[in-house]
C-alpha positions in Angstrom: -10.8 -39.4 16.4 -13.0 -37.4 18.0 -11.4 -35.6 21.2 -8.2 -37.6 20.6 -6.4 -34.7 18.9 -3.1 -36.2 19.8 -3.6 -39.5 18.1 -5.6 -37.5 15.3 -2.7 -35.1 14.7 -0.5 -38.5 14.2 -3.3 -39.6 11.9 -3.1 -36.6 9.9 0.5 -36.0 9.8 0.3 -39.7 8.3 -1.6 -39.1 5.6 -0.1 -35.7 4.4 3.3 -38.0 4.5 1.7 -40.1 2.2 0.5 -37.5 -0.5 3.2 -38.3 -2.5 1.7 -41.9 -3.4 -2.2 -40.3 -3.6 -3.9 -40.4 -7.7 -5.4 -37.8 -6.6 -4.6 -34.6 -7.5 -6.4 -32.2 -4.4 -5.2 -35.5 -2.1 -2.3 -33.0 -0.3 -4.8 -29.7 -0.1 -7.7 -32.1 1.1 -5.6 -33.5 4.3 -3.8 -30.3 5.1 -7.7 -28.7 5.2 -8.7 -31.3 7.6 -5.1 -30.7 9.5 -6.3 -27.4 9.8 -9.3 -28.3 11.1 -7.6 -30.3 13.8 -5.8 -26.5 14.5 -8.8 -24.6 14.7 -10.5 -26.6 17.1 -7.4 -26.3 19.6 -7.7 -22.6 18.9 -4.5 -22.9 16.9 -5.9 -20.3 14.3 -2.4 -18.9 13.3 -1.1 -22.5 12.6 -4.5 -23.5 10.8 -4.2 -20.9 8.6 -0.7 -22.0 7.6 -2.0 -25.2 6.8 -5.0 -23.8 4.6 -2.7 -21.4 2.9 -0.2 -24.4 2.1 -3.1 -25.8 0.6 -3.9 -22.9 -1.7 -0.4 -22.8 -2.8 -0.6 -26.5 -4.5 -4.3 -26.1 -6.1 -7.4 -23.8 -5.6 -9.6 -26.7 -3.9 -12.8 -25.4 -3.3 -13.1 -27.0 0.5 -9.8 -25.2 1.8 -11.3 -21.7 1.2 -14.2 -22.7 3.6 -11.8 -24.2 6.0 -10.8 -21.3 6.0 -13.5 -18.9 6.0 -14.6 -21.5 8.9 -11.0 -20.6 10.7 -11.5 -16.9 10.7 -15.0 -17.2 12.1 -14.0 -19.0 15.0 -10.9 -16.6 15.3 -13.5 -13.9 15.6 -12.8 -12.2 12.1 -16.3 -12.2 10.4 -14.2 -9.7 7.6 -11.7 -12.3 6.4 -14.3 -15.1 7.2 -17.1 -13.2 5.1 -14.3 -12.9 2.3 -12.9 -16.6 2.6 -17.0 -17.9 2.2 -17.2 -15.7 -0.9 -14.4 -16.7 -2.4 -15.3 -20.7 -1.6 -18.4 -20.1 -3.4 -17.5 -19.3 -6.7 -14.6 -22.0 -6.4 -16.8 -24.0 -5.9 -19.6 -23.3 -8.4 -16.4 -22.9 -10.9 -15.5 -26.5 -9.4 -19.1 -28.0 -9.3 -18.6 -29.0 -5.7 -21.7 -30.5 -4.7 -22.9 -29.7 -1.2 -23.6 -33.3 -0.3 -19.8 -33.9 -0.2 -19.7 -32.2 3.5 -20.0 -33.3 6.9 -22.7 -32.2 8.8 -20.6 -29.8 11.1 -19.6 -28.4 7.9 -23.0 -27.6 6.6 -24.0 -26.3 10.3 -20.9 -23.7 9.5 -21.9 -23.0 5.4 -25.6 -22.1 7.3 -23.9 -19.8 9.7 -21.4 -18.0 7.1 -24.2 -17.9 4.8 -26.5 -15.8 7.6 -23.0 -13.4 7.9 
């Protein structure tokens, strides 16, 4: 809900009530990355990261690390953001995370950790 972050944190808080019920495995890591997201782009960086290190803490989902890494840039940290990017790259070569799985904000930030 673009702009709406209100009614998008209710969304999201939704959905990570229901990962309980998901088949999927990376279903809990996968909305508390995209909580995050909703964090970051209130400038809640401290509370984003929370959410991405929840995340780890269940599995070692490729996307959260470059939530992260996309978190720390924004915060202003190119150290830990150049670190997170790294470390989402060989998760996801090890997890054979195709690139065509992200939005296109999401490329626009792989292009612009990848220039770091």
């Amino acid at each position: 809900i673009t702009g709406q972050y209100d009614l998008a944190e209710q969304d999201h808080r939704a959905a990570i009530g229901l990962a309980d019920r998901a088949k999927w495995a990376d279903y809990l890591p996968w909305t508390l990355q995209h909580m995050a997201d909703l964090l970051r782009r209130r400038g809640e960086f401290s509370k984003a990261l929370e959410h991405c290190d929840r995340a780890l803490q269940i599995s070692s989902y490729a996307p959260v690390l470059l939530r992260r890494a996309w978190i720390n840039l924004d915060k202003g940290d190119i150290a830990a953001a150049k670190a997170d990017f790294a470390a989402f790259r060989r998760a996801a070569e090890e997890q054979k995370i195709s690139f065509g799985i992200f939005w296109p904000d999401e490329r626009e930030v792989y292009n612009r950790l990848s220039r770091l």
